[in-house]
Residue, then its C-alpha position, 0 to 999 in steps of 0.5 A: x350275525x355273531x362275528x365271534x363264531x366260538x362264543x355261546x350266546x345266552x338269553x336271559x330272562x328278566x335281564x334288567x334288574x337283579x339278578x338277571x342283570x348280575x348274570x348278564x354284566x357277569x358273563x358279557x365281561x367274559x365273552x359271551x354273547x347275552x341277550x337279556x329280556x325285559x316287559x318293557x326294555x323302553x323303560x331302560x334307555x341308558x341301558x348298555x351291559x347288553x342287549x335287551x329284547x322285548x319279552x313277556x313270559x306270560x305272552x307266548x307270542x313274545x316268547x317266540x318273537x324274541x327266541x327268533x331275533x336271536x336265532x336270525x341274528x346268531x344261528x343258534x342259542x346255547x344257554x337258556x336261563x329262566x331268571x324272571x319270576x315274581x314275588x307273592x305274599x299273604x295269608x292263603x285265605x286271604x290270596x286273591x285265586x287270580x293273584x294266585x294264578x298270575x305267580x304260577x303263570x310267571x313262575x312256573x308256566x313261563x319258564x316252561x313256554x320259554x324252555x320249549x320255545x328253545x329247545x328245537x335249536x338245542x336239538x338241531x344243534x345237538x347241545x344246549x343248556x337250561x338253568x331254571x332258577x328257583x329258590x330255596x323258598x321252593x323246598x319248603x313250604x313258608x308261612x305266607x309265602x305258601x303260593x311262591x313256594x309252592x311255584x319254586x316247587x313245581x318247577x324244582x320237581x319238573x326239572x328233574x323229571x324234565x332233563x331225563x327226557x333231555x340227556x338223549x338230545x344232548x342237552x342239560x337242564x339244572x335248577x339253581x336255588x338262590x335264598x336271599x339276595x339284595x334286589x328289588x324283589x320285594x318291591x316287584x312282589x304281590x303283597x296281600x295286604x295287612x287287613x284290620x280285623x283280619x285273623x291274621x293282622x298280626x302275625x301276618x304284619x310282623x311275618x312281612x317285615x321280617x321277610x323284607x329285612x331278609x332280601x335287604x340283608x340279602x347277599x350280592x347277586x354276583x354270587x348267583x353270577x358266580x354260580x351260573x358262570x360255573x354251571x356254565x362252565x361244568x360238563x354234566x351239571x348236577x340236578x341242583x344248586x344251591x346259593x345263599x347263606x349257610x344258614x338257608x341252605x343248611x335249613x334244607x338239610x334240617x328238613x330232610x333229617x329232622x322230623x316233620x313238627x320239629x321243623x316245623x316248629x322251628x320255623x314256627x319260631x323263626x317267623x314268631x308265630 
């Protein structure tokens, strides 16, 4: 039971590493009662920032034991942030369908089982907040990173229409896109990998090194703690969020004055190929 009746709880999938642990350590320090999830929370003995429950977004019967440890423990649940999500890159051609299908199943169908899972105790209560966390990948579409930016997409798209259906209930559903952070998200990625003698060795090999120099310039993930904090904290969240770099947020202003093939061209440029 939660001793401190005016503090909103907070679940926060894919807590333990990255930016779900940022979030988690952010919002703990300033009253908020957190339970973030792991596949594995075994794997994190020594950890204490907050509690940590077992839950597999690509297991629906996961989904539901977690939501009804926190609605028995809490009685209710006021934010839900859809944080865990994976990494996939390749060439198109070259993706195996099943690599395919796992990315959309973490990215894009997980975050809609664990959304539904807690909206019957937003309802009952009559308030309640989603923050889907997407990526600014979602707004374009990378060379070979097309399936992860296609994920982020979907679920950018479905948010908009989903928290129109929300406003009647009382409760608001936001995306948040972050670009590039410094995590262990690469290391979690799915990498096709750099076939000898494939058409696309070389593009493909120089693409890939360039994307994790990316995440290992990354910005702070507290960043991203920040942003949720102040979504948190805002009466009627906006659609969409933005945080990164000037430059990556800027690129999706670029798209959407500038023509198609000149964009494309300077992304074209961008990646070197």
């Amino acid at each position: 039971m939660n001793t401190n009746q005016n503090a909103k709880v907070v679940l926060i999938t894919g807590g333990s590493s990255g930016i779900g642990k940022s979030i988690g350590q952010f919002l703990s320090t300033r009253g908020y009662v957190v339970y973030g999830t792991s596949r594995n929370p075994s794997r994190y003995k020594d950890f204490n920032d907050f509690r940590l429950l077992q839950l597999d977004v690509a297991d629906k019967n996961s989904i539901a034991n977690a939501v009804n440890t926190i609605q028995k423990e809490q009685e209710r649940l006021d934010v839900l942030i859809n944080n865990a999500g994976a990494g996939v890159t390749g060439p198109m051609e070259e993706i195996p369908e099943e690599e395919i299908i796992n990315n959309f199943t973490t990215n894009y169908f997980g975050p809609l089982n664990v959304a539904k899972s807690v909206l019957p105790i937003m309802r009952k209560q009559n308030s309640g907040l989603i923050i889907n966390i997407t990526s600014i990948a979602g707004y374009m579409g990378l060379p070979f990173r097309g399936v992860y930016s296609a994920s982020k997409a979907a679920l950018e798209v479905t948010t908009e229409a989903w928290r129109m259906e929300l406003k009647a209930f009382n409760i608001e559903m936001t995306n948040i896109a972050p670009g590039d952070f410094a995590t262990n998200i690469a290391a979690g990625r799915y990498h096709a990998p750099v076939v000898e003698g494939s058409p696309y060795e070389k593009t493909y090999g120089d693409s890939l090194k360039l994307m994790d120099e990316h995440v290992d310039e990354g910005m702070d993930p507290n960043e991203m703690a920040k942003a949720v904090y102040h979504i948190i904290n805002t009466d009627r969240p906006k659609v969409h969020y933005k945080v990164g770099a000037f430059m990556q947020k800027f690129s999706i202003v670029l798209k959407r004055v500038l023509p198609d093939k000149v964009y494309e061209k300077l992304l074209m440029n961008h990646y070197k190929l």
